[in-house]
N, C-alpha and C positions, 0 to 999 in steps of 0.2 A: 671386339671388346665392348661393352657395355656396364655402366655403373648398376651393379648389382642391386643397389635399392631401387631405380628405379622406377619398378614394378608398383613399388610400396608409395613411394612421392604419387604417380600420378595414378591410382585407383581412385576410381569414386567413393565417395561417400557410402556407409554399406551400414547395414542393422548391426553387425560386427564390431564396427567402427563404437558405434554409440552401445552397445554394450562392454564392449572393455572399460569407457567410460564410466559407463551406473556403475559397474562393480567397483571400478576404483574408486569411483564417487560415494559408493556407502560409508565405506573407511572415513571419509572426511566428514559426510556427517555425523559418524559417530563422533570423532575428532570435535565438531564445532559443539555440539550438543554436551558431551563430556566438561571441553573447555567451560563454555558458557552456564551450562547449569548452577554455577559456587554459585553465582551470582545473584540467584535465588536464594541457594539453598543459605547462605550468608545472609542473606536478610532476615530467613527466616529463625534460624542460630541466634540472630542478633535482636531480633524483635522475641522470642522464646526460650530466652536460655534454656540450656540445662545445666548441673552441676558437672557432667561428665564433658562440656564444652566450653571451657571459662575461653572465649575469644577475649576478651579485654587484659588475661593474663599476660604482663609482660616478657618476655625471652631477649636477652641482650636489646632491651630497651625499645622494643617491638612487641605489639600486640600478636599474639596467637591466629587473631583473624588475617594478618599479614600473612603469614607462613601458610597457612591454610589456604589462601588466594592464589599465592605462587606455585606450590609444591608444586603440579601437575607442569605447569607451566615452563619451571625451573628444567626439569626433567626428562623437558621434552627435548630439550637442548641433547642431552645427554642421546636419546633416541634416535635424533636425526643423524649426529656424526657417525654416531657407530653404526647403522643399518645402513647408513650413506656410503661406507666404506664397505660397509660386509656387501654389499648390492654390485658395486662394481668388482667384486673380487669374487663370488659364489653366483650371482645371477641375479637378477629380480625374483623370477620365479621360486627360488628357493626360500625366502624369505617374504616373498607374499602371503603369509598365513599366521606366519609368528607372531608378528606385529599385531594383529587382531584380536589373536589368543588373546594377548597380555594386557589389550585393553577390554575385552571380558572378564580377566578376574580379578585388573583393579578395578572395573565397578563394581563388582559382587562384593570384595572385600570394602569398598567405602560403603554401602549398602548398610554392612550389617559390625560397622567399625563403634567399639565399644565406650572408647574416649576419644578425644581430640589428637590425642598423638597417634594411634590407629587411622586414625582417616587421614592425617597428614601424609604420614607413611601408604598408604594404601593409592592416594593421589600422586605420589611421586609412583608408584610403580606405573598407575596411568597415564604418564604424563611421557614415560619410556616407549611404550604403546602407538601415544599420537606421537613423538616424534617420527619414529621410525614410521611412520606413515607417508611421511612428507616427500622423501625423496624416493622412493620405492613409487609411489602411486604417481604421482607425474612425470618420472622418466620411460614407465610402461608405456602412459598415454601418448606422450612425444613421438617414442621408438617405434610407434606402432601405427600412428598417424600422417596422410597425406598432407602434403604440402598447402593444399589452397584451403583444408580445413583443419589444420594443426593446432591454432589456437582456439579455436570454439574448443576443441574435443579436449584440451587440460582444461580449460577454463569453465568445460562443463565437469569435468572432474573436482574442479573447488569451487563449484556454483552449489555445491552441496553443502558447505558451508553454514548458507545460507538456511539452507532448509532444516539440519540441524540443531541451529541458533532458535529457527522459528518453534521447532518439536521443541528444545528447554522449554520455553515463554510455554509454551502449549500443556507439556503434561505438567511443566511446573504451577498452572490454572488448575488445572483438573483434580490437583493433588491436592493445594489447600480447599479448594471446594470438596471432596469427599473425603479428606482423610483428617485427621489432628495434626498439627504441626508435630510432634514428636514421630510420626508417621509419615509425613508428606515428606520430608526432605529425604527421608532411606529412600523414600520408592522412586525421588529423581533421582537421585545419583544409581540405584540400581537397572534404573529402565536403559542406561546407557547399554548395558551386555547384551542387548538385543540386537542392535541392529551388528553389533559385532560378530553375536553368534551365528548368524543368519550369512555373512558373506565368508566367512570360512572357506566353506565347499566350494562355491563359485572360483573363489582366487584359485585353488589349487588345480583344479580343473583348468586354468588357461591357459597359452603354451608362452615357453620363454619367449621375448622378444626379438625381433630377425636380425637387432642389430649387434646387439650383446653377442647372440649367438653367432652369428660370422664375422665379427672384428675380434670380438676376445675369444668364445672357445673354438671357431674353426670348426662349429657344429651341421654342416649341411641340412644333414635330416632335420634339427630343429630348423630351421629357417622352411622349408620343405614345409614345416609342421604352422610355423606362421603364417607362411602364403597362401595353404589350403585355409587356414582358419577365414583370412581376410577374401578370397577366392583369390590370390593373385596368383601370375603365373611366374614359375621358379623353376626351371629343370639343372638337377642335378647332373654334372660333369664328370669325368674324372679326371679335368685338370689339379692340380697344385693351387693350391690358394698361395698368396702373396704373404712375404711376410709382414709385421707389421710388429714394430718395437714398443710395448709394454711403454706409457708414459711415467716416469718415475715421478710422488708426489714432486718432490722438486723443482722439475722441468715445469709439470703444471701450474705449480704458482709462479715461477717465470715469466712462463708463455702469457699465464692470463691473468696478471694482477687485475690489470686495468677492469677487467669484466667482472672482475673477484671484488673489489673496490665497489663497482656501482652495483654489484647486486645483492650484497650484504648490507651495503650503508641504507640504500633503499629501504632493503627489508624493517635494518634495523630503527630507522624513523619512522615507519609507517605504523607496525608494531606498536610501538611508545604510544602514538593515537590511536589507535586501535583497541588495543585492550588496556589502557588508563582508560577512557570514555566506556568500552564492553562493557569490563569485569564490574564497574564503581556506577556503570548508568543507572543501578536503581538508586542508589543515593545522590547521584548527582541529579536525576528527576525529584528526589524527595526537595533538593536544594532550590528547583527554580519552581517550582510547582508550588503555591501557597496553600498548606492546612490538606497536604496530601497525605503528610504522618499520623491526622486523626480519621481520615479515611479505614476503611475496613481493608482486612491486610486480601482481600480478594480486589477489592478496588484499586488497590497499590500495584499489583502482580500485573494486572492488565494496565494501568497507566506505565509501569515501567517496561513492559513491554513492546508500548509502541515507538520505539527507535528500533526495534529490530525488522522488528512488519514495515519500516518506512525502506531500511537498507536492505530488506530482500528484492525489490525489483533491482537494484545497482548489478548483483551477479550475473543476472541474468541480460540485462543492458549490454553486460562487459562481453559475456557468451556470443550476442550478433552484433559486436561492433568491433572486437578485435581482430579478426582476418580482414576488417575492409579499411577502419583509420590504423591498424598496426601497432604492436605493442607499445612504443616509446610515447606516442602522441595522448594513444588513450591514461598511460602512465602520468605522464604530464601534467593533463585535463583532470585527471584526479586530486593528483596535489594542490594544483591552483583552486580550485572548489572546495577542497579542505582548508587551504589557510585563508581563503577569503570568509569560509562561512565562519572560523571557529575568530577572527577577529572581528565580525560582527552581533558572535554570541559573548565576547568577552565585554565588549562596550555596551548589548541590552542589558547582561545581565545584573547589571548595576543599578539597573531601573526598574524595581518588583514590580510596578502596574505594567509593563508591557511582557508579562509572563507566557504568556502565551506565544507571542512572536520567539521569544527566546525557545523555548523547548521547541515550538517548529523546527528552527533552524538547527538545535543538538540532534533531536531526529534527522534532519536533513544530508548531516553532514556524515552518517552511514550509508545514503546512497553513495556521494563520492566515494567514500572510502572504498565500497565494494565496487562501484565502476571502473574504478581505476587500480591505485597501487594493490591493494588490497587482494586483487585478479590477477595484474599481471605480474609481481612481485615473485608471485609463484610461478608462471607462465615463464619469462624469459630465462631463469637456470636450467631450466629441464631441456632448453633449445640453443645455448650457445657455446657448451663445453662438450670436450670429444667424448665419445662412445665410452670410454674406459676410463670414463674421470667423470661420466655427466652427473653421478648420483652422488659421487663425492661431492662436486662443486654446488650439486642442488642443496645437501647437506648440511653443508657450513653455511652456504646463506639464507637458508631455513633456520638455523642455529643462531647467528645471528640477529635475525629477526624476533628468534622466544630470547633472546640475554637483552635487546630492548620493550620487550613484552614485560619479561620478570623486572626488571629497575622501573617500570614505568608502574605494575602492581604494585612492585614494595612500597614505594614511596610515595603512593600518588596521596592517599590517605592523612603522611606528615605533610607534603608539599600543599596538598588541601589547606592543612590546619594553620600552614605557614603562610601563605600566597594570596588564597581566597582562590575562587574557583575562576574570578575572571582572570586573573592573572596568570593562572592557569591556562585556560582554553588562548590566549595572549602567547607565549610559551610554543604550544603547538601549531598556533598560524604561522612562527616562527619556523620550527620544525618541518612541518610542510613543505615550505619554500626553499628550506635544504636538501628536500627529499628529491627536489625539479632540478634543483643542481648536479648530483650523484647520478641521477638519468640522462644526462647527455655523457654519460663514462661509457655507457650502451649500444649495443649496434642495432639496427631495425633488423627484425627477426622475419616479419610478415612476405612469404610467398618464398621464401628460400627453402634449401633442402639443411639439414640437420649439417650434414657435411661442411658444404659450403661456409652456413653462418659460423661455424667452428674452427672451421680454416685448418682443417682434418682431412686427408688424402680418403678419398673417396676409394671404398675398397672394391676392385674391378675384377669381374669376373667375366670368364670365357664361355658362349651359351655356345 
């Protein structure tokens, strides 16, 4: 007898390997680029009105630009639970395509959306799109990934993120320099359906995962079909597979609050900083930045844009560091560099002649973000629940994560206008330091087999 993944745990490293990654990784920069782009396009609405955009219009005592910021956001919640569930009960592979679709034709439809409540609407179907992204694309990478590089290869899979975030800041440049603002914002939010359309093919094209297929459907030939894919060797038997009892949601939240607990609350605090500093960083550069509002709205675009350019080396940081310091510690080391810098930018920014120091440091504290929580946040779900639960439990604490993204959107804006911004970034060094709490709920992940860190009956088969 021999543990049937084995094969899978100890293969090398393979161009295989790292392309199941890019592909799942396009998904995400679609995802980050979608997300991130309001953020422009929202400044530009707002420095441009139109009549068919009144953002200052109230709705239950909420500005229009609120709803506008969250929809996608809100909705993605909604994306992750249910493709989280449909994933572990239909396949991955089955549902690697849909999700992409639906965030190609909620760009198209924000693209060419008529009024504000069309784009609202048109952002929440995108927003179903990148949830359903979440747990679909890094239970693949997991399932599919050896042991001693299992965290680089998700971590390269939401390292796209990154490159996403940078593409917004990018065509969102190139847009007001050639186009009219009444033009420039369609063509950001429509440029998102590209890189969606483009990975379509690819997903479908790849084969289910070996684990899906031999713990839940008892699929030989696909597992056969993975092996060849990675070159690993698999020969088919004509023994009996073992049985193996269906977890009922129930048991699952039994067995694993505790890990359910720290990887939701995780998510859900890191989120909060996250996209409150994201989504609002051009306005909150317009705040510390002196006499950047009579700046040319091209000089704006690229001033607001350098906290994204500063936290894309952080991804990649995260990418060669988490198989050697291990998920919990780089997690950690994140949060403590977030609440130290954000209570250091709460006490400059009180002091407009040291302006400079302060926007350093709001830049700065997106490398943490993306070294650490930010990385592994996503990282440990995808690696610590059983085979037939792992996309559900990636699911909900991706879910979690956007229902502290969405409260931290809606409100960041009144709590701005209430708090001030130090008391603010104050607030969040706080948050932070909650976040290093909720990670010792955690197990270390780094160098284990999926099985094992699960404490999931490794499923054995007779070669």
């Amino acid at each position: 007898m021999k543990e049937a993944f084995k094969g899978f745990d100890e293969a090398k490293l393979s161009k295989n390997h790292l392309k199941i990654s890019l592909v799942a990784g396009m998904g995400f920069f679609t995802d980050a680029y979608d997300l991130f782009s309001i953020s422009i396009v929202l400044y530009i609405l707002t420095l441009f009105s139109e009549k068919s955009f009144p953002l200052n219009l109230k709705v239950f005592n909420m500005p229009l630009s609120s709803y506008l910021a969250v929809s996608a956001i809100a909705f993605a919640i909604v994306g992750q639970l249910i493709f989280g569930f449909i994933s572990d009960h239909l396949g991955r592979k089955k549902v690697y395509g849909l999700e992409a679709t639906i965030l190609a034709v909620g760009a198209i439809l924000s693209a060419i959306s008529p009024n504000i409540y069309w784009l609202i609407a048109s952002r929440a179907l995108l927003g179903i799109g990148i949830g359903g992204d979440y747990p679909v694309s890094s239970v693949i990478a997991s399932e599919y990934g050896n042991v001693r590089d299992r965290g680089k290869l998700i971590a390269l899979v939401f390292s796209n993120q990154g490159l996403g975030i940078i593409a917004a800041v990018l065509v969102g440049i190139i847009s007001v320099f050639t186009l009219p603002p009444s033009l420039s914002w369609r063509f950001i939010l429509g440029f998102g359906a590209v890189p969606a359309l483009l990975v379509i093919y690819f997903r479908r094209k790849m084969p289910e995962t070996p684990r899906f297929s031999l713990k839940v459907k008892k699929d030989l030939e696909q597992v056969e079909r993975a092996a060849s894919y990675l070159g690993v060797s698999f020969e088919k038997k004509s023994a009996n597979l073992p049985k193996s009892d269906k977890i009922s949601f129930t048991t699952f939240v039994k067995r694993y609050w505790k890990y359910l607990a720290g990887t939701t609350m995780t998510w859900f605090l890191m989120d909060i900083a996250l996209y409150g500093t994201g989504i609002y960083s051009s306005f909150i550069s317009s705040a510390i930045v002196p006499h950047l509002t009579t700046a040319s709205l091209k000089e704006q675009i690229i001033v607001v844009g350098l906290p994204y350019l500063v936290g894309l080396p952080g991804y990649f940081s995260a990418v060669a560091l988490i198989d050697r310091m291990g998920r919990k510690r780089l997690q950690i080391l994140g949060f403590f560099g977030m609440s130290a810098i954000y209570l250091l930018t709460s006490y400059l920014f009180r002091y407009s002649a040291y302006f400079e120091a302060t926007f350093a440091l709001f830049a700065l504290s997106f490398y943490f973000i993306n070294l650490g929580p930010n990385t592994t946040t996503f990282v440990i779900p995808a690696e610590i629940y059983p085979t037939e639960r792992r996309s559900t439990g990636h699911g909900i604490s991706a879910a979690a994560g956007k229902l502290g993204a969405a409260i931290s959107v809606f409100y960041f804006p009144l709590l701005k206008s209430i708090l001030g911004l130090s008391y603010l970034f104050l607030a969040l060094s706080l948050i932070s330091l909650a976040g290093i709490a909720f990670t010792l709920l955690l197990p270390e992940t780094k160098g284990v087999s999926l099985e094992e860190v699960s404490e999931e009956a490794a499923v054995q088969y007779a070669f």
